[in-house]
N, C-alpha and C positions, 0 to 999 in steps of 0.2 A: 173445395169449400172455402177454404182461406182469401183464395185469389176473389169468388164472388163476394165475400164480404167487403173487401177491398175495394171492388167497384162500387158497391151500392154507397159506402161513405162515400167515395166523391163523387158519385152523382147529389148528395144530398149537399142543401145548399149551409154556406156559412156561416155557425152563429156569430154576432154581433158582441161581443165581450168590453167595447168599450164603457158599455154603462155600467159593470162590473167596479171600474174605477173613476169614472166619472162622477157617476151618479145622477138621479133624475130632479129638476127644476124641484118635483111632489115631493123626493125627499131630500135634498141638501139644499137647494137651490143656490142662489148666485151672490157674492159676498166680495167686497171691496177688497181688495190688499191691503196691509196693515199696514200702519202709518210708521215712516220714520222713525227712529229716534231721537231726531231732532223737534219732531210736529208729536210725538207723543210727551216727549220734555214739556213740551210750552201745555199742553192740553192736561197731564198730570198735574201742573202746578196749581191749575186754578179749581179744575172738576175733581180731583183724587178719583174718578172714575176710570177705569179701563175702557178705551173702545170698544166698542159693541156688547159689552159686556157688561154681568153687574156686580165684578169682583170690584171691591175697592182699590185704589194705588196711593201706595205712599207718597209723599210728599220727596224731593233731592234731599238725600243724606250727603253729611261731609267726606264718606267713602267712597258716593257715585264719581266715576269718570261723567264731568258737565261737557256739555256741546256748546260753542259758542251761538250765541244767539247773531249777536251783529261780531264785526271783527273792522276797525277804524284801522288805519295807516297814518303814523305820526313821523314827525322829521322837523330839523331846522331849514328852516329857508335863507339862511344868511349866516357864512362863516364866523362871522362876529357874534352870532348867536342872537344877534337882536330880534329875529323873527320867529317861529314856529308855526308848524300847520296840522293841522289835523282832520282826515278827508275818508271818505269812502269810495272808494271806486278811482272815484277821479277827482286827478291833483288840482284840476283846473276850475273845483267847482268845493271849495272847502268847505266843511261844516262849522269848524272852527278857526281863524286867524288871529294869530298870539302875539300881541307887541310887549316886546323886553324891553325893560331898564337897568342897567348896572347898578345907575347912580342918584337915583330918585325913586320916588313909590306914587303908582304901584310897580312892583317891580314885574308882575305880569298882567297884561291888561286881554281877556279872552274875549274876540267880539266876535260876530257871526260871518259866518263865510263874505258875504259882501263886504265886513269892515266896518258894518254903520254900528250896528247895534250891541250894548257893551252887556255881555252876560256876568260875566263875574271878574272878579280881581283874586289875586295871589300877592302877599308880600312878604318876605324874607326880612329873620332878623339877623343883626352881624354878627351879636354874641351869645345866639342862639340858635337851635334846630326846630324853633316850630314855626310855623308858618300861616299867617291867617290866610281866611279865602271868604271872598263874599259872592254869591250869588243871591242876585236882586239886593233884596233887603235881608235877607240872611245872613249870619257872621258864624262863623266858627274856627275854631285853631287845631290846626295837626300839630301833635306833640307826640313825642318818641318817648317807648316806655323803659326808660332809665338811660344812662349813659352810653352804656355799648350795646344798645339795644338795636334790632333790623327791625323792629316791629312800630309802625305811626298810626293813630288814632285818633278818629277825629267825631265828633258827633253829627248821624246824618241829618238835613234838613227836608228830606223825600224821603226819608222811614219812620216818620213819626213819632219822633222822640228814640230810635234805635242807635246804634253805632256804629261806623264801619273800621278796620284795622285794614293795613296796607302791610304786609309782611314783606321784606327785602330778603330774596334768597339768595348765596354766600357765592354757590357752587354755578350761577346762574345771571345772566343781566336782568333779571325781571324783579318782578313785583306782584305778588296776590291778595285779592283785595278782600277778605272775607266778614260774616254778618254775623252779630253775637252769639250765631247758633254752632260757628265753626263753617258754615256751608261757603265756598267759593263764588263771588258775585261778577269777579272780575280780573284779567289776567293781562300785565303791561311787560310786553318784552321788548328791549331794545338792545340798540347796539352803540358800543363806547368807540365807534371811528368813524371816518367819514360823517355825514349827517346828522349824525345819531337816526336813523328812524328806526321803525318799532311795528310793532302794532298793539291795539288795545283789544281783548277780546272781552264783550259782553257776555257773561252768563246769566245773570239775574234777571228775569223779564220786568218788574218794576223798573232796573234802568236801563231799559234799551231805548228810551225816547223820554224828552222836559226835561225835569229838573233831576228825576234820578241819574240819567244820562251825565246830564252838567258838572255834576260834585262829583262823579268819577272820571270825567276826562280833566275836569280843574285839578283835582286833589293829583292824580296820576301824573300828569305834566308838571307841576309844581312839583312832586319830588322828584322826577325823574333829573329837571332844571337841577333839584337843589344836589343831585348824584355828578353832576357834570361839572358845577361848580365847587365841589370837593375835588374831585379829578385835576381839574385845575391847578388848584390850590397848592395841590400836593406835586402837582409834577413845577411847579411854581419855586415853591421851599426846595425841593430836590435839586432843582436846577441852582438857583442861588448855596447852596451848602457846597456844592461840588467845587 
């Protein structure tokens, strides 16, 4: 009895079980893959919409880990420090070219990758830690909040009356660039040998391109300059004391 049952299953043919977990077009049907977290960053910031969905999303908190949106490559281009560049991708095709002054103002003049066109100024004071900056017709002053303070502040002129602070952190060569709300807009790390290069990393989509761009690679480079010429300074006095 056993042995015929036996036969008769496998002569019967195979069911089919992948629609089991497939599912059929009539009842799942066909669905994109979910976006990045990079392409849902940029799409959360502006719809607070979930894709495909019609849960709301909040807006980047200052506890989210940010994704850089763009990421620049910064360095001097001349041991005397009189040059700097600032580029993406490639070195040979900069987005920003930086002429230094020691001894005259402005003491950084930021023109566009070709060299014609003059975007903004930086200039250092000698008996002071703030530093103005103009883009176009724009003025504004980074100033440091108190004496021993890591934290610069400046007013943005692509936030519409907002602010931005540049925090200097101890443990670290960088810099983070945050918005009255606490949130991270912008993140500069570089290095104290060689070159000094770095990179800028963009989180904030307002400045990933114009003028938000601008006053964060000006302001960024300008203290990074004015960190290097501390450096200086100090292994300067050090040297003479010995």
């Amino acid at each position: 009895m056993m042995n015929r049952l036996m036969r008769k299953n496998k002569n019967e043919p195979e069911k089919d079980m992948s629609a089991a977990f497939i599912g059929s077009e009539n009842t799942r049907g066909t669905t994109d893959p979910p976006p990045s977290f990079a392409v849902f960053q940029q799409q959360s910031s502006t719809q607070h919409v979930l894709p495909g969905s019609s849960f709301q999303a909040y807006p980047i908190q200052p506890h989210h880990t940010p994704v850089p949106l763009r990421t620049l490559r910064t360095r001097y281009t001349s041991w005397k420090c009189t040059g700097f560049q600032v580029s993406e991708g490639n070195e040979s095709m900069p987005l920003y070219d930086v002429k230094i002054k020691w001894f005259s103002k402005p003491t950084m003049a930021f023109k566009s990758g070709d060299g014609v066109t003059t975007i903004g100024t930086a200039n250092f004071h000698a008996l002071s830690s703030k530093i103005d900056i103009t883009i176009g017709d724009d003025k504004s002053t980074i100033t440091s909040q108190g004496l021993l303070s890591c934290q610069y502040h400046f007013p943005s002129s692509a936030g519409a009356g907002s602010a931005l602070t540049w925090r200097a952190r101890k443990s670290a060569s960088e810099f983070l660039c945050m918005d009255e709300a606490g949130i991270q807009i912008a993140r500069y790390k570089y290095s104290s040998s060689g070159n000094g290069g770095g990179t800028i990393e963009i989180f904030g989509e307002r400045a990933t391109s114009g003028r938000g761009l601008d006053e964060l690679v000006i302001s960024g480079v300008a203290l990074r300059h004015a960190v290097m010429i501390a450096a200086t300074s100090a292994a300067a006095a050090g040297g003479a004391g010995a």
